[in-house]
N, C-alpha and C positions, 0 to 999 in steps of 0.2 A: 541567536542564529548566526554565530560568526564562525562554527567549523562548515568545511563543504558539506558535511554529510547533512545538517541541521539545515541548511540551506538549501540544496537539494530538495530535502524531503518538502519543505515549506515551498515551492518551487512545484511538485508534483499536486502537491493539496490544492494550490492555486488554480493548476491547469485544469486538475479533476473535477472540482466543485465548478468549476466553470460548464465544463462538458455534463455535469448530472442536472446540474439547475436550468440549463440551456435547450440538451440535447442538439446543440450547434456543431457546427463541424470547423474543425480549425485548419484541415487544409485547405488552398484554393483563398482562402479569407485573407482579407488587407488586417494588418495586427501592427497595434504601437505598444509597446509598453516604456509608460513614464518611468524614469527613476534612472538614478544612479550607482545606487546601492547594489550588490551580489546577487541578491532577489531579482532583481530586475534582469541583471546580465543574464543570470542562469536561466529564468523565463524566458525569457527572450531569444536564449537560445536552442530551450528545448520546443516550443511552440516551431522554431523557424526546423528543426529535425522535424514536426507534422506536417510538416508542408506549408504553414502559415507564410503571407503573404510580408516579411515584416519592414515596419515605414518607422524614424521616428517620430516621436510624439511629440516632438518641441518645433514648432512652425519654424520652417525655411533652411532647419538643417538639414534636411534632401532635398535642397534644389526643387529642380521642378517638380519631382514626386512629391512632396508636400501638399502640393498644389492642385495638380492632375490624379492624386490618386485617395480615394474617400476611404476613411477608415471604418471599419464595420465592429471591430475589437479593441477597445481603447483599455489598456490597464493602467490601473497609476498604487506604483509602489516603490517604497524607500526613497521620496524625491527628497534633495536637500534639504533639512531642517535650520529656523534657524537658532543661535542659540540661544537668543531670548525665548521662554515657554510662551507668553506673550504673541510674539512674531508668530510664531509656528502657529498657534490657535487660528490667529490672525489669517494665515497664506491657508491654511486648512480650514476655511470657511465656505457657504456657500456660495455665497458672491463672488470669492476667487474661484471656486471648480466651475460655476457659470462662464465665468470670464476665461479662464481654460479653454473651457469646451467649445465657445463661442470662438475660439481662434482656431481651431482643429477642422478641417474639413472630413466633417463626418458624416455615414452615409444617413436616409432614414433608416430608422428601425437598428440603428446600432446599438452596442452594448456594453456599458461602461462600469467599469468593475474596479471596486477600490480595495486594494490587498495590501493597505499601509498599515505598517503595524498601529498608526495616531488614530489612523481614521479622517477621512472626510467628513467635513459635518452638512452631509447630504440631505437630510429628514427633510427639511424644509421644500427641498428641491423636489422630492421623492414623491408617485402620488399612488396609486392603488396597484397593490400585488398583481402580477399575472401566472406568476409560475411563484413553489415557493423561493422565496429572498429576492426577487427579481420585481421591482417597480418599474412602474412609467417615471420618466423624467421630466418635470412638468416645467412650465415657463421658459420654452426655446420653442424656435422656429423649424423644430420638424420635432419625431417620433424618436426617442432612445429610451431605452432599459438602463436599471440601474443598478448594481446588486454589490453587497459590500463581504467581501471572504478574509475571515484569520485563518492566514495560514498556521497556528501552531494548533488548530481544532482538527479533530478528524472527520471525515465526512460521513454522511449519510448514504447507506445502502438499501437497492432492491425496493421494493412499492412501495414504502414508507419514506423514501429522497422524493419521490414526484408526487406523493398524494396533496393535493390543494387543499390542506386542513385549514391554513391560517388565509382564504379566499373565505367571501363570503358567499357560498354555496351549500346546502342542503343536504342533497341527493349524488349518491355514485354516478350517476347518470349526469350530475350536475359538474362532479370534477372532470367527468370524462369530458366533457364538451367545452369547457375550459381547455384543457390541452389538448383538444382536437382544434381550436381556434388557433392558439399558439403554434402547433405545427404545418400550419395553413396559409399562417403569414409569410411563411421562409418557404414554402414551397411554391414558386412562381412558376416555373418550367411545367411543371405538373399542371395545373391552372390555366397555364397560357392553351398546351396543345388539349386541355378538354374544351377548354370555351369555343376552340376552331373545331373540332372537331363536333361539339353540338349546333353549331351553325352550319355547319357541312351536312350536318342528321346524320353522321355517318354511324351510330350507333344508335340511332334511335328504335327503340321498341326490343333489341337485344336483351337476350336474357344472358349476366355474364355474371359467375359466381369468380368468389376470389379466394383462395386458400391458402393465406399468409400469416406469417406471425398478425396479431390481432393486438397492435396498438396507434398511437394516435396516428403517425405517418400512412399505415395500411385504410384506417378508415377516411384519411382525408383523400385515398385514392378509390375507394368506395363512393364519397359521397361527390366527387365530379364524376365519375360513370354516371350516375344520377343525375345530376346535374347537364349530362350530355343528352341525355334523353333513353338512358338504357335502366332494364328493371334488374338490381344487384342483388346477392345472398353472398355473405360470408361464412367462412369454415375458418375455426383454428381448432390445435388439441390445447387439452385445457393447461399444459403447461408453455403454453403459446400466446395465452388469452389473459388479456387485460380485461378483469373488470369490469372497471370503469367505462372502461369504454364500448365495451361490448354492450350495457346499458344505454350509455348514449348513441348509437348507433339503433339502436332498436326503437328509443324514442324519436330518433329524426326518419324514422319508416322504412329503413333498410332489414332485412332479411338475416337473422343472424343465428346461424346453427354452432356453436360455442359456446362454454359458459367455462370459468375460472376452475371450478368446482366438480367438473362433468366427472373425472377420470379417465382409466381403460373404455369401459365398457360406455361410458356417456360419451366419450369422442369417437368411436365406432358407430351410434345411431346419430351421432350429428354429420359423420360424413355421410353415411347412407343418404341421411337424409337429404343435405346440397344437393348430391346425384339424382337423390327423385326427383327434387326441384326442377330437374330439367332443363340444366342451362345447353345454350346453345355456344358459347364461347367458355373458357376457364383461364384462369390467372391460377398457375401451381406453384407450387413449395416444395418440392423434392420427390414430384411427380408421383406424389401418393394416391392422388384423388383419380388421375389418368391411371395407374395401374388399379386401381380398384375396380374403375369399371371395365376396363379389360378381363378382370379374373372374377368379379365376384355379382357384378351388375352391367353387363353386359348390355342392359333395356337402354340404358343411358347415352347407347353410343348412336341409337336412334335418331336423338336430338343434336347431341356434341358433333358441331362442324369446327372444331380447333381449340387449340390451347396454348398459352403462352409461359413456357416453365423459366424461374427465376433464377432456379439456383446450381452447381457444378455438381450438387450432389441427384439430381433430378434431371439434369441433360444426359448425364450416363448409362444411367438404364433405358430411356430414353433411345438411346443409340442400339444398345443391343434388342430391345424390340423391333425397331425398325432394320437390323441387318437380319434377327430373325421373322422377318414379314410378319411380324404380328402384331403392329403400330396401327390401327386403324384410323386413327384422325392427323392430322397437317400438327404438327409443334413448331412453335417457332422459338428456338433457342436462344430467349431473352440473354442468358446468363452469358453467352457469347459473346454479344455484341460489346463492343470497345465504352460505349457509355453507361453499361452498368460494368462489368469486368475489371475496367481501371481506375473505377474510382470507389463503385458499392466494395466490391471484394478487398483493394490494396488500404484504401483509405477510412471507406466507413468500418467497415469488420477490425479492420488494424488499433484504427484510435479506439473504438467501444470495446472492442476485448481487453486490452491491454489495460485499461485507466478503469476498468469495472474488477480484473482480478489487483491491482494494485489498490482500488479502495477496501475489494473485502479485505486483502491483508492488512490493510490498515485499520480499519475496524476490528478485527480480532487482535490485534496488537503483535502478529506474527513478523518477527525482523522489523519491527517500525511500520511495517507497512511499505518497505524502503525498494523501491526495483532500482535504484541505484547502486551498482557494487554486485550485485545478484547476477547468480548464473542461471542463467533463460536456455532451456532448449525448444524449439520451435519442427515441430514434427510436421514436415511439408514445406515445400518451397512454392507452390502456385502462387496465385496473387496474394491468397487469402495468408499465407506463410510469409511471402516476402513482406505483407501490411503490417503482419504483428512482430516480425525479427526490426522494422526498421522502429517503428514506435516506441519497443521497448529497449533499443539500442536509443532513441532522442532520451531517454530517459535515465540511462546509464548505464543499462543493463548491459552483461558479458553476452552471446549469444552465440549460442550453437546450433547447427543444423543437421536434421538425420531427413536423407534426402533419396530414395533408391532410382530415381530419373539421374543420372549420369549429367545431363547437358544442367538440369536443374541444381544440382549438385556445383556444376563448375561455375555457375550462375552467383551461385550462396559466396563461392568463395571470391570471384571478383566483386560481391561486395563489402569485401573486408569480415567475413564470418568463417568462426570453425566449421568443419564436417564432421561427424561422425556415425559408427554405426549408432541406432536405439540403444540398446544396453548401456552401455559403453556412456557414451550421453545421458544420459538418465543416471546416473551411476554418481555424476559430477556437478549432479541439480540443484539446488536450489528449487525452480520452479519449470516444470513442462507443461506446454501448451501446442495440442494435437489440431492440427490444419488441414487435413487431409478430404475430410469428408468420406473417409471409408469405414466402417465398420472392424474392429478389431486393431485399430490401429496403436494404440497404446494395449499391449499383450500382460497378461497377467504374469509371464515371466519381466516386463518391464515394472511393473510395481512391485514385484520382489527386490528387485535391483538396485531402486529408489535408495537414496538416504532416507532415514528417520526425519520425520518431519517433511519432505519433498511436498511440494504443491501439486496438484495437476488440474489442467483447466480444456475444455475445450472450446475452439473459438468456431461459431456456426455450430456443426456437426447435422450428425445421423445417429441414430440410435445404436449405444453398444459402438461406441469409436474409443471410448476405453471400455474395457471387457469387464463389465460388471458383472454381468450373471453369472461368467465362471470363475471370477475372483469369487466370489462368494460361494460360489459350490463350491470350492477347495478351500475351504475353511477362513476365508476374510470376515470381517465381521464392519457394518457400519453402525458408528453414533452420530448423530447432529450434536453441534457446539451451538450452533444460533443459524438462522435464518443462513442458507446458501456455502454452508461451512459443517465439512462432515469431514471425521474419523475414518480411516479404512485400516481398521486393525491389522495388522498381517498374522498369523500364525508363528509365534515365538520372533516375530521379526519386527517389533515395533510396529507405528503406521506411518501412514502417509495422506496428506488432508489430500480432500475433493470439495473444489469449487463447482454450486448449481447444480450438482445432482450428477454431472457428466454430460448438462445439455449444454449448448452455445450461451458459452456466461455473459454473454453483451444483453442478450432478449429476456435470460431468464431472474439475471442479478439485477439489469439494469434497462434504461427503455430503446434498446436495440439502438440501429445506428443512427450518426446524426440525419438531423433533419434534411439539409441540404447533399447529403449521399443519396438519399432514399428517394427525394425528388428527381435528381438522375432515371435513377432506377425506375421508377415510376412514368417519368414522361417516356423511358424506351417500352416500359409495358403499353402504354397507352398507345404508340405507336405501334406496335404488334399486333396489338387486336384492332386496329385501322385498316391494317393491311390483311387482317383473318377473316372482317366483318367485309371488306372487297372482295372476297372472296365466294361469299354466300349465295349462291343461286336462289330462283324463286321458289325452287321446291327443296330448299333446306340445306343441301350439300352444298360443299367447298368444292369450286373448281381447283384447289390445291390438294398434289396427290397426298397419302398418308407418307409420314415419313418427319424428320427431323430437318425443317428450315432455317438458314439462319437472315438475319436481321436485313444485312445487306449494308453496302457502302451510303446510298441516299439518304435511309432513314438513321442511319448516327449522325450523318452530317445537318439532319433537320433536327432533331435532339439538341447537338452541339449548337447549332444555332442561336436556336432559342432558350438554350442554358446561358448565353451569351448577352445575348441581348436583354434577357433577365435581368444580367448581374451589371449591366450599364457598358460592356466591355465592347470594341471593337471585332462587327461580324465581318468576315471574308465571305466576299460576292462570290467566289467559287471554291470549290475543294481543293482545287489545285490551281496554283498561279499560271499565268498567260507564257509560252514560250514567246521571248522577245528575238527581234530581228529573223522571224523567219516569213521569208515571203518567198521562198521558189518554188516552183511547179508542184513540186511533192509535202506541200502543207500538208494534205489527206493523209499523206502515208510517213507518218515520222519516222519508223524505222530504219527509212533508205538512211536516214542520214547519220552518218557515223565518221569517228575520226580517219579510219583510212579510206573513203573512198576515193577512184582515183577523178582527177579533174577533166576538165573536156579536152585540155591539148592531151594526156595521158590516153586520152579516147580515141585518138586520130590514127 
């Protein structure tokens, strides 16, 4: 590993295997990584392009941060060796990585990760699996994970990277509740405001269905509704639906219309079905389950006093019902508010798109697997655009922007990104990945256009945002190579691979976004339905009129709060700091006061 590109790539495998074995999120995160070595630099500095928080890992070379700030991501790689084989064995023991660790101010529940080419000789330390490759860290005075990555291995993709074979567990039901524990632990925000909110009853006896992708972070948001004192039912389609977990869910008494396997026509009688259920609150996904009953079950809207829609793709339609008055329940536009927005959409969707199409390519062995040196086009500049342009820019990538929002567009370029039209962009790919959330957006004149060999990925999506049904009536043709990696033959023109099918490659490659994204997102839904469930009158209706609500400035700042005070960090007593030195008659009225007004002798 001594050219960049080898280094690089080993550098990516590290970050990746971290993020599929964890499902942690690394922006926002305190991060050290040990070493001296290339590996180490170059980690280090693509972890700190995700946003990572990064400290070093050698006590009292940052000053006070050393001190004052706890690490949650401890890497140790390429640290000095010495040159006796001897010595080296010696400093790569467990006694020494004890002794290491014991000098590190690290948080509980951190996670330390050995990516030396030597190895730490951790076993001893190591004690029962929780996730695969990922131990307890046994004999210290708090809680850490331990997990050991060769970066010269390729990683593992799609349900077979997180199925708990090597746990001793039984039953599907039994791995699912395994990683619904694990994603539970790192979801405090979420936990914090259901436990308030079941001691307030403020949900208690609610019937509130939830219609989200269907894995461990959506059912640890299922089973605190329950825990609040409300009666839950989940919806996913079944290319939405985890399994595993969809079983363990069913055996802790939740309500669960999905199944892995359903298909078309089985995820058609499982949403009817939620809707008969009768909830009187909903948690949506792209605001399918509220258009349903608007168009096709209309009985439902009987019961349904509110909903909470997650996602940009689901507030849209959302809006044109409601300008066309045909919105009949209160929405509240989760996917607005600033604490899912800025971090589910930029952050969680950016890092899990990105690092789930760079593992398939590297499990197929396409260019290495390498987004390093690659030309990225990134179709969309919203949040969800801007998440995955900067990501795969921390990572190397070249990166283009096809933008038709003008401000957006000028947006892309002051962040150091090309523009250009679709064709055009697409033409000079390497790999496109469509952001948009709209239907059609990748045209089947753009995969004509494509190089041979061109990737395409969508990050999130909606159904048909690349145009598969009329690539294929005009003569495309698809194969599968292996599991989430298909052929799209073109008609005398070569093909061009698809990643996942064409659905949101984070959820369907990989297990959707990190944990601590999704807990964001999760504590603002939980807020949402606080404020929909205050709403309820005795005879069933919402004092709130029909139409498209948003969140509000209070409840992100009580979100933010307690995302705060979660993570041990310094909460602000108000939203906005105290104006100082003001004490004249017109405190009440801030306005009056302005640079020019004139003084009292200018009055006389």
């Amino acid at each position: 590993m001594t050219d960049a590109g080898g280094v690089t790539l080993a550098a990516e495998r590290v970050a990746r295997v971290i993020a599929s074995a964890t499902n942690r999120s690394f922006a926002g995160s305190t991060i050290a990584v040990h070493g001296d070595g290339a590996l180490a630099q170059r980690l280090a500095a693509m972890l700190r392009g995700f946003g990572g928080r990064m400290l070093d890992a050698e006590p009292g070379r940052d000053g006070d941060r050393a001190t004052t700030s706890r690490i949650e991501l401890l890497v140790l790689c390429d640290a000095q060796q010495s040159a006796q084989p001897a010595a080296a064995a010696a400093a790569r023991s467990t006694e020494a990585l004890d002794a290491l660790l014991r000098g590190l101010p690290l948080v509980d529940d951190a996670i330390v990760v050995d990516a030396s080419a030597a190895g730490w000789d951790a076993g001893a330390a190591a004690g029962d699996e929780v996730r695969p490759g990922v131990r307890e860290l046994l004999g210290r005075d708090r809680t850490a994970f331990w997990m050991r990555v060769d970066p010269s291995e390729r990683p593992r993709t799609g349900a077979g990277s997180h199925a708990l074979d090597a746990i001793d567990v039984v039953t599907s039901a039994d791995r699912g509740a395994a990683r619904i524990v694990w994603a539970r632990r790192f979801m405090r925000s979420t936990t914090l405001l259901a436990r308030q909110l079941g001691t307030a009853r403020a949900l208690e006896g609610r019937r509130i269905g939830v219609s989200l992708v269907l894995e461990p972070k959506t059912a640890v948001l299922a089973l605190a509704l329950a825990d609040a004192g409300a009666e839950v039912a989940v919806f996913a389609s079944s290319g939405e639906t985890d399994g595993e977990v969809a079983d363990a869910l069913a055996r802790l008494g939740i309500a669960v219309f999905a199944a892995a396997d359903a298909g078309p026509d089985g995820d058609a009688r499982h949403a009817a079905a939620l809707l008969d259920w009768a909830p009187q609150l909903l948690v949506d996904d792209g605001a399918h389950l509220v258009r349903l009953a608007h168009t096709s079950q209309p009985e439902a809207l009987a019961a349904l006093a509110g909903a909470a829609e997650e996602t940009t793709s689901g507030v849209r339609p959302l809006r044109e019902m409601a300008a066309e008055g045909a919105l009949r329940v209160p929405v509240i536009a989760v996917n607005d508010a600033r604490t899912k927005t800025l971090f589910d959409n930029v952050h969680g969707t950016g890092q899990s798109c990105v690092l789930a199409i760079a593992d398939l390519l590297d499990v197929a062995g396409i260019r290495g697997g390498r987004v390093h040196g690659g030309r990225w086009t990134v179709v969309g500049y919203g949040p969800v655009g801007v998440g995955v342009a900067r990501h795969a820019a921390a990572m190397g990538a070249r990166v283009t922007v096809v933008e038709h929002d003008p401000v957006r567009a000028l947006g892309a370029m002051f962040d150091g990104l090309e523009v250009a039209p679709l064709e055009a962009a697409v033409a000079a790919s390497d790999v496109v990945v469509s952001a948009t959330g709209h239907a059609g957006t990748i045209t089947v004149d753009a995969l004509q256009a494509a190089a041979d060999g061109c990737v395409f990925a969508v990050a999130g999506g909606v159904d048909q945002e690349i145009e598969l049904d009329r690539a294929l009536a005009s003569g495309f043709a698809r194969t599968t190579l292996q599991p989430h990696i298909e052929h799209l033959e073109r008609p005398g023109a070569g093909n061009v691979l698809l990643l996942a099918g064409g659905d949101g490659v984070n959820y369907t490659a990989g297990e959707g976004n990190p944990i601590e994204i999704m807990d964001l997102s999760f504590a603002t839904q939980l807020t949402a339905l606080s404020l929909l469930a205050e709403a309820i009158g005795a005879d069933g209706t919402s004092s709130l009129a029909p139409g498209v609500h948003e969140l509000g400035a209070a409840g992100e700042h009580a979100i933010a709060r307690a995302a705060l005070a979660a993570r041990g960090a310094p909460v602000p007593d108000r939203p906005v700091p105290d104006r100082p030195g003001c004490t004249s008659a017109d405190d009440a009225h801030p306005w009056r006061e302005h640079r020019y007004r004139p003084t009292a002798e200018d009055m006389r």
